[in-house]
Backbone as XML, in Angstrom:
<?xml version="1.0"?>
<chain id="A" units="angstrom">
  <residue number="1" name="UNK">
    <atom name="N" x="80.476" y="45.588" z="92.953"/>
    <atom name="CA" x="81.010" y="46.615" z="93.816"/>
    <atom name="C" x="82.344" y="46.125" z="94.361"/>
  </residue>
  <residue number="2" name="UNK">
    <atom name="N" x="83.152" y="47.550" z="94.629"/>
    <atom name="CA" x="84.362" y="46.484" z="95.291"/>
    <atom name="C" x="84.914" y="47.499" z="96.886"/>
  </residue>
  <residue number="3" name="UNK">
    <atom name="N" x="85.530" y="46.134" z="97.569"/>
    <atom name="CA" x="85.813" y="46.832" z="98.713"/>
    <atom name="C" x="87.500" y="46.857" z="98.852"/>
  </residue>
  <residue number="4" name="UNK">
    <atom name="N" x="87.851" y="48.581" z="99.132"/>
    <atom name="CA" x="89.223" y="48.103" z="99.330"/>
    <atom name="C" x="89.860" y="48.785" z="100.536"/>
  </residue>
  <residue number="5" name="UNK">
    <atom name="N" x="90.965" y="47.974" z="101.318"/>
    <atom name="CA" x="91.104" y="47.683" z="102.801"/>
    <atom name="C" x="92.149" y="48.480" z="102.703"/>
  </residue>
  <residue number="6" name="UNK">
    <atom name="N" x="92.826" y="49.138" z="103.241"/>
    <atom name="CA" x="93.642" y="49.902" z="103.717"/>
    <atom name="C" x="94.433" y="49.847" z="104.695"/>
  </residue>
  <residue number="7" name="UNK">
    <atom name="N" x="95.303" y="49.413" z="104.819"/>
    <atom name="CA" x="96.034" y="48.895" z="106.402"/>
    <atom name="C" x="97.678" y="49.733" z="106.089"/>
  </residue>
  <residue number="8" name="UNK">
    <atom name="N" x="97.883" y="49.948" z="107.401"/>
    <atom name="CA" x="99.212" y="50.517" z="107.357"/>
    <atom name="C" x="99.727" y="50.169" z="108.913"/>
  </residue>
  <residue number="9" name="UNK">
    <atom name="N" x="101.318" y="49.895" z="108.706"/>
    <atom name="CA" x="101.701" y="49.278" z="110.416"/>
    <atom name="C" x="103.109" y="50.131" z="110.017"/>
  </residue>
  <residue number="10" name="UNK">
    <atom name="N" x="103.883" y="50.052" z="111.380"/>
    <atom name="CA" x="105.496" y="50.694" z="111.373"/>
    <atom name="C" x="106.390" y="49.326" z="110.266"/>
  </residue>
  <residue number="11" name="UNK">
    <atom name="N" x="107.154" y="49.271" z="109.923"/>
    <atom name="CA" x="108.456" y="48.768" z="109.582"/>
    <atom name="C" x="109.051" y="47.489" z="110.437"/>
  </residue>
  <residue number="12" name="UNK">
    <atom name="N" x="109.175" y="47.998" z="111.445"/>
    <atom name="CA" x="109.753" y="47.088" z="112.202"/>
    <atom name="C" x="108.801" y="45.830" z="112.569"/>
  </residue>
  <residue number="13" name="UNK">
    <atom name="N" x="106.996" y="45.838" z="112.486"/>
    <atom name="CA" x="105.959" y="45.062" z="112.791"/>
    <atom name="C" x="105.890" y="44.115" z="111.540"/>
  </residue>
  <residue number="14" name="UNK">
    <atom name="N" x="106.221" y="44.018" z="110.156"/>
    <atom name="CA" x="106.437" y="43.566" z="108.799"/>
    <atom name="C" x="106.363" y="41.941" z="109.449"/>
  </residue>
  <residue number="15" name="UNK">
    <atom name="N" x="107.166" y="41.636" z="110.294"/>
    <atom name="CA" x="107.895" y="39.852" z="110.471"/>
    <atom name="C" x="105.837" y="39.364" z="111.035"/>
  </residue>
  <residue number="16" name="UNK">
    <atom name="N" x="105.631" y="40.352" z="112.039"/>
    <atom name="CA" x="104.327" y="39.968" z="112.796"/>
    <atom name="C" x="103.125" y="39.716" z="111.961"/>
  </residue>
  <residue number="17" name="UNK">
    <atom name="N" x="103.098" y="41.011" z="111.276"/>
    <atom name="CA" x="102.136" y="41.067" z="110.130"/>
    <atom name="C" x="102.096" y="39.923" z="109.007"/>
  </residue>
  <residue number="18" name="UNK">
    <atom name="N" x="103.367" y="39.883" z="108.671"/>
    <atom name="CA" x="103.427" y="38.987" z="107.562"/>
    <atom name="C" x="102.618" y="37.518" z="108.013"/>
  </residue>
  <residue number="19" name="UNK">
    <atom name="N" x="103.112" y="36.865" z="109.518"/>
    <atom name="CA" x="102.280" y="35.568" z="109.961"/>
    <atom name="C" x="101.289" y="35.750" z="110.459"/>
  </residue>
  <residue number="20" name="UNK">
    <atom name="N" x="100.771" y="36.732" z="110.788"/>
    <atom name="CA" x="99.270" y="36.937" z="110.684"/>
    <atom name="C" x="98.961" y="37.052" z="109.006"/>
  </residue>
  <residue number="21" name="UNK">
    <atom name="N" x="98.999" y="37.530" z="108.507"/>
    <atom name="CA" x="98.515" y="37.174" z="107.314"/>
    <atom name="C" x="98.481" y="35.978" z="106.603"/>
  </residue>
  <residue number="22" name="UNK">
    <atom name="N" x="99.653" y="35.352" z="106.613"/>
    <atom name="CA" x="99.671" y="34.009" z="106.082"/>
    <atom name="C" x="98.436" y="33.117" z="106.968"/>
  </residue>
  <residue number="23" name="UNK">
    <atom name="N" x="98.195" y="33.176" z="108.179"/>
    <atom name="CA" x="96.971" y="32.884" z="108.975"/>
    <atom name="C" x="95.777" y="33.162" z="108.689"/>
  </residue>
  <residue number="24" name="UNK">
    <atom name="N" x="95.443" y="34.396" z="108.223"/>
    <atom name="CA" x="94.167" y="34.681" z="107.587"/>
    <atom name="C" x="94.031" y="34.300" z="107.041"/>
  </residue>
  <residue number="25" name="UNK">
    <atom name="N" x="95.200" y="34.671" z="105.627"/>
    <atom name="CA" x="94.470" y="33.984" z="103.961"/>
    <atom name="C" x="94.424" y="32.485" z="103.924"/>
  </residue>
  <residue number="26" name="UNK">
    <atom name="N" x="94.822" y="31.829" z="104.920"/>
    <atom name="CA" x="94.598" y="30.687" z="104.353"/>
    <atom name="C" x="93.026" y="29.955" z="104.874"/>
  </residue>
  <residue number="27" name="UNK">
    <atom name="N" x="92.423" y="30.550" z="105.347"/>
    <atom name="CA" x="90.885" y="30.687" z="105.530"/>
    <atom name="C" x="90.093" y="31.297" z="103.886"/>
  </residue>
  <residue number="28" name="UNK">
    <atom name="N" x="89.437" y="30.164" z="103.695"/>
    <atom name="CA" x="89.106" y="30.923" z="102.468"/>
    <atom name="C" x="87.400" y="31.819" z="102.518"/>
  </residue>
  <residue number="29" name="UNK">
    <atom name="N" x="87.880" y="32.605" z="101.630"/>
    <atom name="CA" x="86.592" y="33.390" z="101.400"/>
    <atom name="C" x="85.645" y="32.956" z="100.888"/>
  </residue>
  <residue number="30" name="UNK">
    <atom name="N" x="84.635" y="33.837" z="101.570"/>
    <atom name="CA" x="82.699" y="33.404" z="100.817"/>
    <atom name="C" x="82.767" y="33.352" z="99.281"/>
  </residue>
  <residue number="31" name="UNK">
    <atom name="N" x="81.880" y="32.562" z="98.620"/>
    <atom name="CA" x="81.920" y="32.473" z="97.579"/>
    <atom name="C" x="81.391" y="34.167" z="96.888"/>
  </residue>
  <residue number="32" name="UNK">
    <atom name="N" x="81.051" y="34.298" z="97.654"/>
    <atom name="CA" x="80.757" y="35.950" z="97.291"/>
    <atom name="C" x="81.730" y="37.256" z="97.354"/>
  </residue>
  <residue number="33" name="UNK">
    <atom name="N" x="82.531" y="36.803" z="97.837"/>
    <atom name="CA" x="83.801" y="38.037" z="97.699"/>
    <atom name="C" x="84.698" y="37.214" z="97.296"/>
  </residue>
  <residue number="34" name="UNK">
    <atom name="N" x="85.798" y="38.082" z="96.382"/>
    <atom name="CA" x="87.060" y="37.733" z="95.539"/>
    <atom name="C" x="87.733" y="38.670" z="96.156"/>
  </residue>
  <residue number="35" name="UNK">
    <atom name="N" x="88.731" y="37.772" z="96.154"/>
    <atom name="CA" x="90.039" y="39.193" z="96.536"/>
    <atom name="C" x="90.879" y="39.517" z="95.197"/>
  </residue>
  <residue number="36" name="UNK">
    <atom name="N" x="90.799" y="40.492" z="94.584"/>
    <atom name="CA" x="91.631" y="40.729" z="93.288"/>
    <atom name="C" x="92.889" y="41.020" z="93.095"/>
  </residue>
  <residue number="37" name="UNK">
    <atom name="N" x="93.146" y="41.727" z="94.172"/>
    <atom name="CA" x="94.701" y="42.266" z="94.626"/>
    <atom name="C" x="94.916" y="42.769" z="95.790"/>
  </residue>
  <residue number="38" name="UNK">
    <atom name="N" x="96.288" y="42.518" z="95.466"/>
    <atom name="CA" x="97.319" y="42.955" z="96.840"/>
    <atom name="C" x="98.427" y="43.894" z="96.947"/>
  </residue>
  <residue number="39" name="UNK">
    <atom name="N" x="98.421" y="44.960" z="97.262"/>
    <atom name="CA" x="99.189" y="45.754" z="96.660"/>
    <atom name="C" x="99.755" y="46.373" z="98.458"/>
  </residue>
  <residue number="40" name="UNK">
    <atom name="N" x="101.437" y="46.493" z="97.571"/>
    <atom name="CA" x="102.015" y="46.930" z="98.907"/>
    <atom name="C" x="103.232" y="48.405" z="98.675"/>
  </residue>
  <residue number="41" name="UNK">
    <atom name="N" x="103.387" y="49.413" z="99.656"/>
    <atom name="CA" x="104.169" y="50.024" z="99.226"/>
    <atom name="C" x="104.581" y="50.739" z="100.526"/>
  </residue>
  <residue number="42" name="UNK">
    <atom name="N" x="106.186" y="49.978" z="100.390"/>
    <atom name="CA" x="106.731" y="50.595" z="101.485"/>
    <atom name="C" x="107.188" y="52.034" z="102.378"/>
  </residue>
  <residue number="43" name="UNK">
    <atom name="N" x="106.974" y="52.863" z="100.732"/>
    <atom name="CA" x="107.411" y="54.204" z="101.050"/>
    <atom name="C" x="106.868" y="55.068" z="101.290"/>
  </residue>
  <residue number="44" name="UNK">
    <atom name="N" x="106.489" y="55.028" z="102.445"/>
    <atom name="CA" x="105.130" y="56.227" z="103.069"/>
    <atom name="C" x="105.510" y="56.824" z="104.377"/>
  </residue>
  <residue number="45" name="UNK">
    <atom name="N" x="105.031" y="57.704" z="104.729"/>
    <atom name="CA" x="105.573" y="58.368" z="105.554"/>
    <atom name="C" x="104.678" y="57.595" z="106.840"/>
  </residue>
  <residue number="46" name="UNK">
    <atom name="N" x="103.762" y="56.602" z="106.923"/>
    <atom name="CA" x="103.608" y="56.304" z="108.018"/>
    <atom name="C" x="103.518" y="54.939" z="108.398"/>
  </residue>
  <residue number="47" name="UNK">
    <atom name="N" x="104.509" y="54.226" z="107.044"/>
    <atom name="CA" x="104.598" y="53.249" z="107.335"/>
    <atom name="C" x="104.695" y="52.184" z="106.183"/>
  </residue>
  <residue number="48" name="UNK">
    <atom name="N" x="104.608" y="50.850" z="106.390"/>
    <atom name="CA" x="103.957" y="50.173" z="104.869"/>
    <atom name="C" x="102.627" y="50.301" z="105.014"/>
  </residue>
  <residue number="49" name="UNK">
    <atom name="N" x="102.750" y="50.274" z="104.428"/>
    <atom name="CA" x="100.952" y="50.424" z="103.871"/>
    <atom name="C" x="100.517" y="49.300" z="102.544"/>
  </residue>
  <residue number="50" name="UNK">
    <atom name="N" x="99.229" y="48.645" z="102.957"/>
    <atom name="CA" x="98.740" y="47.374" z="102.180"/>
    <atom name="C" x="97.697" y="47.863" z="101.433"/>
  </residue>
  <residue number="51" name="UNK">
    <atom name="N" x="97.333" y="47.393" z="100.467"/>
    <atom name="CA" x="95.629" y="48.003" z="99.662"/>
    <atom name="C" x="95.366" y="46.644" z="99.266"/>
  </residue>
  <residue number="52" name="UNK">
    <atom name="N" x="94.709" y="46.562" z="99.857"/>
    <atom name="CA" x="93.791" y="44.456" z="98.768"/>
    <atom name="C" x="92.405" y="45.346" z="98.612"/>
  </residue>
  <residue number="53" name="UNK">
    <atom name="N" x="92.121" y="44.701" z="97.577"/>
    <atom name="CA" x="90.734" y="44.833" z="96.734"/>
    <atom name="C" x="90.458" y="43.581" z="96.444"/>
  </residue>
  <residue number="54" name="UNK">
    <atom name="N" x="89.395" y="43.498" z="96.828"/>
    <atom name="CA" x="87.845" y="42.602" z="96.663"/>
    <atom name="C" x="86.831" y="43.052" z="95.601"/>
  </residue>
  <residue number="55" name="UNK">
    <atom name="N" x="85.892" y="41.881" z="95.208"/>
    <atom name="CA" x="85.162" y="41.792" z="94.436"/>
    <atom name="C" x="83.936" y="41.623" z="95.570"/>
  </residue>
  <residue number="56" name="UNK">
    <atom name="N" x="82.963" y="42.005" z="95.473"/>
    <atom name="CA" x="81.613" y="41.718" z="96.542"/>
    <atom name="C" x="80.391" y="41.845" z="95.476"/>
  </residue>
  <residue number="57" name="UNK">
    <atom name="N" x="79.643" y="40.522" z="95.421"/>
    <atom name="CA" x="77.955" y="40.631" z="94.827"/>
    <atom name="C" x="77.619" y="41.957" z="95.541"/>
  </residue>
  <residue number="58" name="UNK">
    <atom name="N" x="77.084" y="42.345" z="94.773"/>
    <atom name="CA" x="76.292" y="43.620" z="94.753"/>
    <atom name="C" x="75.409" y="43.392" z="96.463"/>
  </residue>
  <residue number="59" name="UNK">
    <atom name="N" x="74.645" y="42.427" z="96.134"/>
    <atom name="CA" x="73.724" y="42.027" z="97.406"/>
    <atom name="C" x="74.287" y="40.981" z="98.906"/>
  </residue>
  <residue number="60" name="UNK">
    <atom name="N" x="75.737" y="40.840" z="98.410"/>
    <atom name="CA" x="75.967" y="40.409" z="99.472"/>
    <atom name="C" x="76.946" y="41.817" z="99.982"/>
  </residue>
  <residue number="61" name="UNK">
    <atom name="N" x="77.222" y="43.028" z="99.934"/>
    <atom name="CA" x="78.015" y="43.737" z="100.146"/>
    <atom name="C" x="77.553" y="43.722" z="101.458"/>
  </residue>
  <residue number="62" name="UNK">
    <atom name="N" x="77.240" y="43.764" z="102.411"/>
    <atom name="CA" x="77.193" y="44.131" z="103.937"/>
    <atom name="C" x="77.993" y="42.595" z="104.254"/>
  </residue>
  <residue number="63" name="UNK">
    <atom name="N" x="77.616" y="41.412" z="103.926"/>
    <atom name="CA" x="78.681" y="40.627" z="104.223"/>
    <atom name="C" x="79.694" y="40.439" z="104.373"/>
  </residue>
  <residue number="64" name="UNK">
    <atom name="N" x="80.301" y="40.926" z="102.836"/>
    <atom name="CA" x="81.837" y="41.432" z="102.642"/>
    <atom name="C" x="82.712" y="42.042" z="103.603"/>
  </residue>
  <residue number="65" name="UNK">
    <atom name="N" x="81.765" y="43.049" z="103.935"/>
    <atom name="CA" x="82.343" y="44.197" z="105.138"/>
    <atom name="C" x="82.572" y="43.145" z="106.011"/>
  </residue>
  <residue number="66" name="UNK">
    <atom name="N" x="81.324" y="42.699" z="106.431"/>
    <atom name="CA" x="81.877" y="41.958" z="107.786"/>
    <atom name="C" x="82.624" y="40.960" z="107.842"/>
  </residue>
  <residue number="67" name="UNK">
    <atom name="N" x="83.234" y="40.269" z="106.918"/>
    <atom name="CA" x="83.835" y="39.202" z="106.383"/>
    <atom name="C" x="85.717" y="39.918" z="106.432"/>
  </residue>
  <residue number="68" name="UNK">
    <atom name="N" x="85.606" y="40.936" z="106.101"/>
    <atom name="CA" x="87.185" y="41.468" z="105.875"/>
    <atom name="C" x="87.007" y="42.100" z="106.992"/>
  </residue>
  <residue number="69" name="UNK">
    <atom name="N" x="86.342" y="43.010" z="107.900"/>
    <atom name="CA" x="86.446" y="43.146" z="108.816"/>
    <atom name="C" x="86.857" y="41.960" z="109.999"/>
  </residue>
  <residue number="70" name="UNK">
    <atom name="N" x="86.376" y="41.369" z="110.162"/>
    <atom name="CA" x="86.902" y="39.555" z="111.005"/>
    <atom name="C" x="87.645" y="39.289" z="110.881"/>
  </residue>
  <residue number="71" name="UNK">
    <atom name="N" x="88.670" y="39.826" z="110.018"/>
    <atom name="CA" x="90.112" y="39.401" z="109.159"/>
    <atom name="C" x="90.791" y="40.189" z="109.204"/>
  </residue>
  <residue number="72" name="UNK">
    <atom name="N" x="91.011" y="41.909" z="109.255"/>
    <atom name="CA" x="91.557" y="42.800" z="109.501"/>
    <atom name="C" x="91.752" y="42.735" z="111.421"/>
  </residue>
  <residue number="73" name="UNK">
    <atom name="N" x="90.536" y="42.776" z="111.921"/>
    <atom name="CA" x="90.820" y="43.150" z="113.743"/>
    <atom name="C" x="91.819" y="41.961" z="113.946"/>
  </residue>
  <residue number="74" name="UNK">
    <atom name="N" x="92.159" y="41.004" z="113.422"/>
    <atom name="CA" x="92.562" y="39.777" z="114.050"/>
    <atom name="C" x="94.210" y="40.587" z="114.095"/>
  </residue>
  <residue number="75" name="UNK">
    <atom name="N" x="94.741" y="41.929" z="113.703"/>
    <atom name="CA" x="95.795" y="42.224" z="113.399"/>
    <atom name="C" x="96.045" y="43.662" z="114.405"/>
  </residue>
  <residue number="76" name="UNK">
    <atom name="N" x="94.891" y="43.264" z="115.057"/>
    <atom name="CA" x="94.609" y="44.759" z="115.772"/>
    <atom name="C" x="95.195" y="44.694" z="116.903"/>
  </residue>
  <residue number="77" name="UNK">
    <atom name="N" x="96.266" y="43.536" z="117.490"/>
    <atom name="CA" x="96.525" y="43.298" z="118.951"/>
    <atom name="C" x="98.488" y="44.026" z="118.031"/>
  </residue>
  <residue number="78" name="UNK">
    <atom name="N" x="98.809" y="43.875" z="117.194"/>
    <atom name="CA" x="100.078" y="44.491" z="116.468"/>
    <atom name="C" x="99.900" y="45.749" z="116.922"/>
  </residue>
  <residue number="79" name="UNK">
    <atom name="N" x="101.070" y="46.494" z="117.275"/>
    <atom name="CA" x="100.625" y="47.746" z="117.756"/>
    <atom name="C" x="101.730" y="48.898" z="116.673"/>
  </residue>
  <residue number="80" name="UNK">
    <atom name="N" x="100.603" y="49.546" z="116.436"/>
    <atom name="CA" x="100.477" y="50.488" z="115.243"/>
    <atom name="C" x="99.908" y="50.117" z="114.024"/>
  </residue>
  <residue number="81" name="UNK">
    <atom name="N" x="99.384" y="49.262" z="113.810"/>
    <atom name="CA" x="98.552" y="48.561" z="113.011"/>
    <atom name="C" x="97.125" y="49.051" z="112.883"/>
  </residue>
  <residue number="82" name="UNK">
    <atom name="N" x="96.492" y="49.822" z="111.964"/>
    <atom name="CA" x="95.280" y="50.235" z="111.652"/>
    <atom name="C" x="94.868" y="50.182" z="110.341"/>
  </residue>
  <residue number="83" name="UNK">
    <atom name="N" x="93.281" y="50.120" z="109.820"/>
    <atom name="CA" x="92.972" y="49.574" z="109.050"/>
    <atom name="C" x="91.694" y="50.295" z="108.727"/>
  </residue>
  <residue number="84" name="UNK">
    <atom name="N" x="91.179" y="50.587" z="107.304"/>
    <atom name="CA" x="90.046" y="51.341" z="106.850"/>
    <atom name="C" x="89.492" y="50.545" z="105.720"/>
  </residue>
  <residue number="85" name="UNK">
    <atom name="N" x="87.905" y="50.467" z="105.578"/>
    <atom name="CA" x="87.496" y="49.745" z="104.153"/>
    <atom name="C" x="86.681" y="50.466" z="103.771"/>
  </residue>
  <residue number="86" name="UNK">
    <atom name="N" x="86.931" y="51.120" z="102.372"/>
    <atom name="CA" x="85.906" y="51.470" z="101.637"/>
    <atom name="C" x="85.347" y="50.858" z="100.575"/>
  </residue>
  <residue number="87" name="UNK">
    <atom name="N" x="84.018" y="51.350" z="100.168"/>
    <atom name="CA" x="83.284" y="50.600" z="99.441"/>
    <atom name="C" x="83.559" y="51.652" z="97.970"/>
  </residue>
  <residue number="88" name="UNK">
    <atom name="N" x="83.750" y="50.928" z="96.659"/>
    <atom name="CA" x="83.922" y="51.927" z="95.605"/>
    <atom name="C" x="83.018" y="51.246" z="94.596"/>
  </residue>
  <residue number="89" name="UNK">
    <atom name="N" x="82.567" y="52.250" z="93.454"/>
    <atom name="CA" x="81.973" y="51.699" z="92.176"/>
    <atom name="C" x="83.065" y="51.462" z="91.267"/>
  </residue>
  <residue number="90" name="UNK">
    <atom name="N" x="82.387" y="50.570" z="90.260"/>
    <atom name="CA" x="83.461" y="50.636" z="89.116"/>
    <atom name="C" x="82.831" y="51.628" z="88.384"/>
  </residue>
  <residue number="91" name="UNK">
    <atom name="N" x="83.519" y="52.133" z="87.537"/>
    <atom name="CA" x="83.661" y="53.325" z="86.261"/>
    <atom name="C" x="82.738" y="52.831" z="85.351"/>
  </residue>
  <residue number="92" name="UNK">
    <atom name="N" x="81.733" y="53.519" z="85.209"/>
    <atom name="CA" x="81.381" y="52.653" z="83.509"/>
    <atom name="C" x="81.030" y="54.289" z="82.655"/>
  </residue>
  <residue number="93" name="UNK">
    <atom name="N" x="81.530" y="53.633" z="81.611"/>
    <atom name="CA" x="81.223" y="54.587" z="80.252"/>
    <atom name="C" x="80.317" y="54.328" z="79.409"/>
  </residue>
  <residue number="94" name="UNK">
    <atom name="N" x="79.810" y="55.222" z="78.701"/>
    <atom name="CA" x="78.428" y="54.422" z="77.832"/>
    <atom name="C" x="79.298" y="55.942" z="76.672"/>
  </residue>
  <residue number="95" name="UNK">
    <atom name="N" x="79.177" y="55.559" z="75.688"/>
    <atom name="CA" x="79.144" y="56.051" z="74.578"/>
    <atom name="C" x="78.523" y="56.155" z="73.747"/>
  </residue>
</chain>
């Protein structure tokens, strides 16, 4: 299963965000979640906006949550800074 985080802040918060982040990631993750990507795109109407995707064991998924959650609020004192995680399936095809 995978979880992916959603964060978006103003422009001008980028310098703040950025060392909070470098602060987080360098805490490493449970052996049970992967982070797969990081994806960023500045051109939005409400801001930058971040997407990281994770990998989560199937059975540790309530962990996960709370694991990127602990890691997202730490960004919550930035002001305009908010953040959403959803949980998605992967696609499978059978032919």
């Amino acid at each position: 299963m995978f979880l992916v985080t959603t964060a978006v802040f103003p422009p001008d918060k980028s310098q703040k965000v950025a060392e909070k982040y470098i602060e987080a990631a360098a805490k490493e993750l449970p052996p049970s979640l992967k982070r797969l990507q990081v994806l960023v795109n500045s051109k939005t109407e409400e801001g930058i906006k971040v997407l990281a995707i994770f990998e989560a064991d199937d059975a540790s998924i309530k962990d996960g949550i709370i694991e990127i959650t602990k890691r997202c609020v730490q960004f919550n004192a930035i002001q305009g800074f908010r953040f959403e995680i959803e949980t998605m399936l992967p696609r499978q095809f059978r032919h």
